[in-house]
Every structure is written in C-alpha cells, then in structure tokens.
C-alpha positions as CSV (number, residue, x, y, z in Angstrom):
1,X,-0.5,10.2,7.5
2,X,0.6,10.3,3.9
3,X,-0.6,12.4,1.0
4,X,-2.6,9.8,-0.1
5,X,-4.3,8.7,3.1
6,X,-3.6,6.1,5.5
7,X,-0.5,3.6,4.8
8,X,-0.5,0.0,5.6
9,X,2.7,-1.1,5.2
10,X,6.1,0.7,5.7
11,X,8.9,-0.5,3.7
12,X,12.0,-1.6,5.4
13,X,14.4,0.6,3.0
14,X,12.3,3.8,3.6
15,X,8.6,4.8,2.2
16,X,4.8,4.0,2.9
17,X,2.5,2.1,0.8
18,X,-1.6,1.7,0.7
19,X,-3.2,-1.4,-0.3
20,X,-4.9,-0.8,-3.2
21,X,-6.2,-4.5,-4.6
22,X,-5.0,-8.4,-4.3
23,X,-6.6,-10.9,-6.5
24,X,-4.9,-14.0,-5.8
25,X,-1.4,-13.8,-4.8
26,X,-1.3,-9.9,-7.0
27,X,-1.2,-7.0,-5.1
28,X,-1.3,-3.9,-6.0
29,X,-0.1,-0.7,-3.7
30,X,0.3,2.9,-4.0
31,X,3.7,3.8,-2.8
32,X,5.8,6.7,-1.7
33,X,9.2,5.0,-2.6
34,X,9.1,3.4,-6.3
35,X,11.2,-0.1,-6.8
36,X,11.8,-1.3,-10.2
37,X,10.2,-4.3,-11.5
38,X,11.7,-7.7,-10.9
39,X,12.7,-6.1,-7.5
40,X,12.0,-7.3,-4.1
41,X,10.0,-5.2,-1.2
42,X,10.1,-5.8,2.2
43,X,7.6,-4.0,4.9
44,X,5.8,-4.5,7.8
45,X,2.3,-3.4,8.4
46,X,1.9,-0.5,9.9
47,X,-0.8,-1.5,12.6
48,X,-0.6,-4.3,15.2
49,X,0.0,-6.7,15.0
50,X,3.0,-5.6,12.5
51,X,3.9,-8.6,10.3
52,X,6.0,-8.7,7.4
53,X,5.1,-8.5,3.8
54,X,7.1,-9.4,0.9
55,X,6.1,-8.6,-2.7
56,X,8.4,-8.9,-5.7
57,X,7.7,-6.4,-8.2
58,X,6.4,-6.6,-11.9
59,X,4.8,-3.7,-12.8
60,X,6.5,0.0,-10.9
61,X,4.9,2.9,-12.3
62,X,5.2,6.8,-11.1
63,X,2.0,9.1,-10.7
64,X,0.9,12.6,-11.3
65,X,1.1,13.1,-7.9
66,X,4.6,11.9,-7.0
67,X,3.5,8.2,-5.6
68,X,4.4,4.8,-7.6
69,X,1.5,2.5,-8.6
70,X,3.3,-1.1,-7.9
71,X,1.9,-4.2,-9.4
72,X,3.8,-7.5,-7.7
73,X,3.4,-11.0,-6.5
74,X,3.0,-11.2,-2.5
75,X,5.5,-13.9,-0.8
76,X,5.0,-16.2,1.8
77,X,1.4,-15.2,2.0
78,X,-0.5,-16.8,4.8
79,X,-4.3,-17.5,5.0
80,X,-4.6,-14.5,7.8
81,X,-2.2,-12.3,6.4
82,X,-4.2,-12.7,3.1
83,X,-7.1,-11.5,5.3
84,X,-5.7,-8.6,6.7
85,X,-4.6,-7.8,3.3
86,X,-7.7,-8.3,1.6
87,X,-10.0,-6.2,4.5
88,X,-7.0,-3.3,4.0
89,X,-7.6,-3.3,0.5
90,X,-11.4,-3.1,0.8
91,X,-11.2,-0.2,3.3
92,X,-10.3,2.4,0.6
93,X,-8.9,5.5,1.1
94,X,-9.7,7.7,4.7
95,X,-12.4,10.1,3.7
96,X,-11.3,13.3,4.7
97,X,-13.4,16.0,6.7
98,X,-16.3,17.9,5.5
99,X,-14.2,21.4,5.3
100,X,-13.2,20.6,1.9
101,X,-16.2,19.3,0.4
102,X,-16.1,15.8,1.1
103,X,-15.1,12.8,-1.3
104,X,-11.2,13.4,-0.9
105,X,-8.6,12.0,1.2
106,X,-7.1,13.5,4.1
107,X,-4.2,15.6,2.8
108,X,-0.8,15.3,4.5
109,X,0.1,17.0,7.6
C-alpha cells in the first residue's frame, strides 16, 4: 500500500503509480517515481493478470505530498487493457477506515 492508496501499476525502474483518468489514448497517474516529459515508462499492473503498460510522458509534475502527477500518451493500448485501465481509473482512491473520520485514503503502512 502506498501513501496514496492502492497502486495499479509498478514501474519497471522502481516506483508505484495510481490511475487517475484516460480520455482516449491520455492517461493520467499519480506516481511515486517522477520521469521527465518526453520520457518513456514501462510497468506492469500490479494485479493479475499483470500486463505491461507503456506511457510516454508529456506533462511530469511533483506534489505537496512528494508524488508526481504524470500526464502521457499510453502505447500499444489494447481494447481490454483500455478496459482494465478505464474501470482502475473509475475505482478512485481506497477509502480508508472509519478511525479517522472517513473520506481519506488509507495511509501507508
């Protein structure tokens, strides 16, 4: 778990991204690991089955809370992967428990 919630994908030179949006072929992720735009990213999903994503990056920018907002173009996107992406991106971020009031996501561990 990550201090941002769940990941889905896990980048092959280190780091853990969330799916935040994809409209079209853009996706946007929050990551632990920043990559500068015009870069390439590499991952596999983190839950089965685990396929690889490729995204080449425009937009790389670092938050408040020491993740990286990336804005890129998925590759080689298939129909189901595009699915799998989509339903990952519509999920949201894991609710965390009631102890802290609710609404937040579940902190790291």
């Amino acid at each position: 778990m990550t201090a941002f919630g769940r990941s889905d994908v896990e980048w092959t030179r280190g780091g853990l991204a969330r799916i935040v949006a994809l409209r079209g072929d853009t996706v946007v992720m929050v990551s632990t690991a920043p990559s500068p735009p015009g870069s390439r990213l590499e991952g596999t999903l983190t839950d089965e089955p685990r396929e690889r994503v490729r995204i080449k990056v425009h937009v790389c920018r670092s938050g408040d809370d020491g993740t990286f907002s990336i804005e890129g173009r998925a590759l080689d996107l298939r129909r189901e992967l595009r699915a799998r992406l989509e339903a990952m991106a519509s999920a949201g971020p894991v609710p965390s428990d009631s102890s802290d009031g609710g609404g937040g996501v579940v902190p790291s561990s």
